[in-house]
C-alpha positions, 0 to 999 in steps of 0.5 A: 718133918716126914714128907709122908705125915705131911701128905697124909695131912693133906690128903685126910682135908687138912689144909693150912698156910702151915701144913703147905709151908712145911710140906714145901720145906720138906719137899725142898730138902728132898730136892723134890722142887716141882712138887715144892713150887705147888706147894708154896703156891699153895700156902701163898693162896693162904696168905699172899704176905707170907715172906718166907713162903716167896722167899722158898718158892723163888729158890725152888723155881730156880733149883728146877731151872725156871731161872726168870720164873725165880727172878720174877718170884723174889722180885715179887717177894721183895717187894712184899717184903719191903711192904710189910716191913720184913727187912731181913726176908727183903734182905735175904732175897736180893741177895739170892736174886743178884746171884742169880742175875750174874 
């Protein structure tokens, strides 16, 4: 997804767990991490429930450095997770985290 589309998106008043999901996507591939972590946080003012979007923000504080930051995210997010019922996400997540509590 063109980061750039995305941003234009946003910037003509679109704004959707959807649009800040991928643009967070988009900037995390790019290794633009800060500006990811706004965006995920963005998409979970959507919908605090959004797994995925716990999941990505954690990994993105963790790739910007912000290592107790990330752990306190996925735990977050497990137990979210574990809440809804989304198992693999929980899953996915404790393994990210006991990596990075190592």
């Amino acid at each position: 997804m063109d980061i750039n589309v995305l941003k234009n998106m946003l910037d003509s008043g679109q704004d959707s767990l959807i649009l800040r999901f991928g643009l967070g996507q988009a900037l995390l591939k790019q290794a633009e991490f800060t500006e990811a972590v706004v965006h995920f946080n963005k998409a979970l003012e959507f919908d605090p429930k959004h797994s995925a979007a716990w999941k990505l923000l954690a990994k993105s504080l963790a790739e910007s450095g912000q290592r107790d930051k990330a752990i306190e995210t996925y735990e977050k997010g497990i137990s979210v997770a574990e809440a809804k019922g989304d198992i693999q996400a929980a899953k996915e997540m404790k393994v990210f985290l006991r990596r990075l509590l190592k």
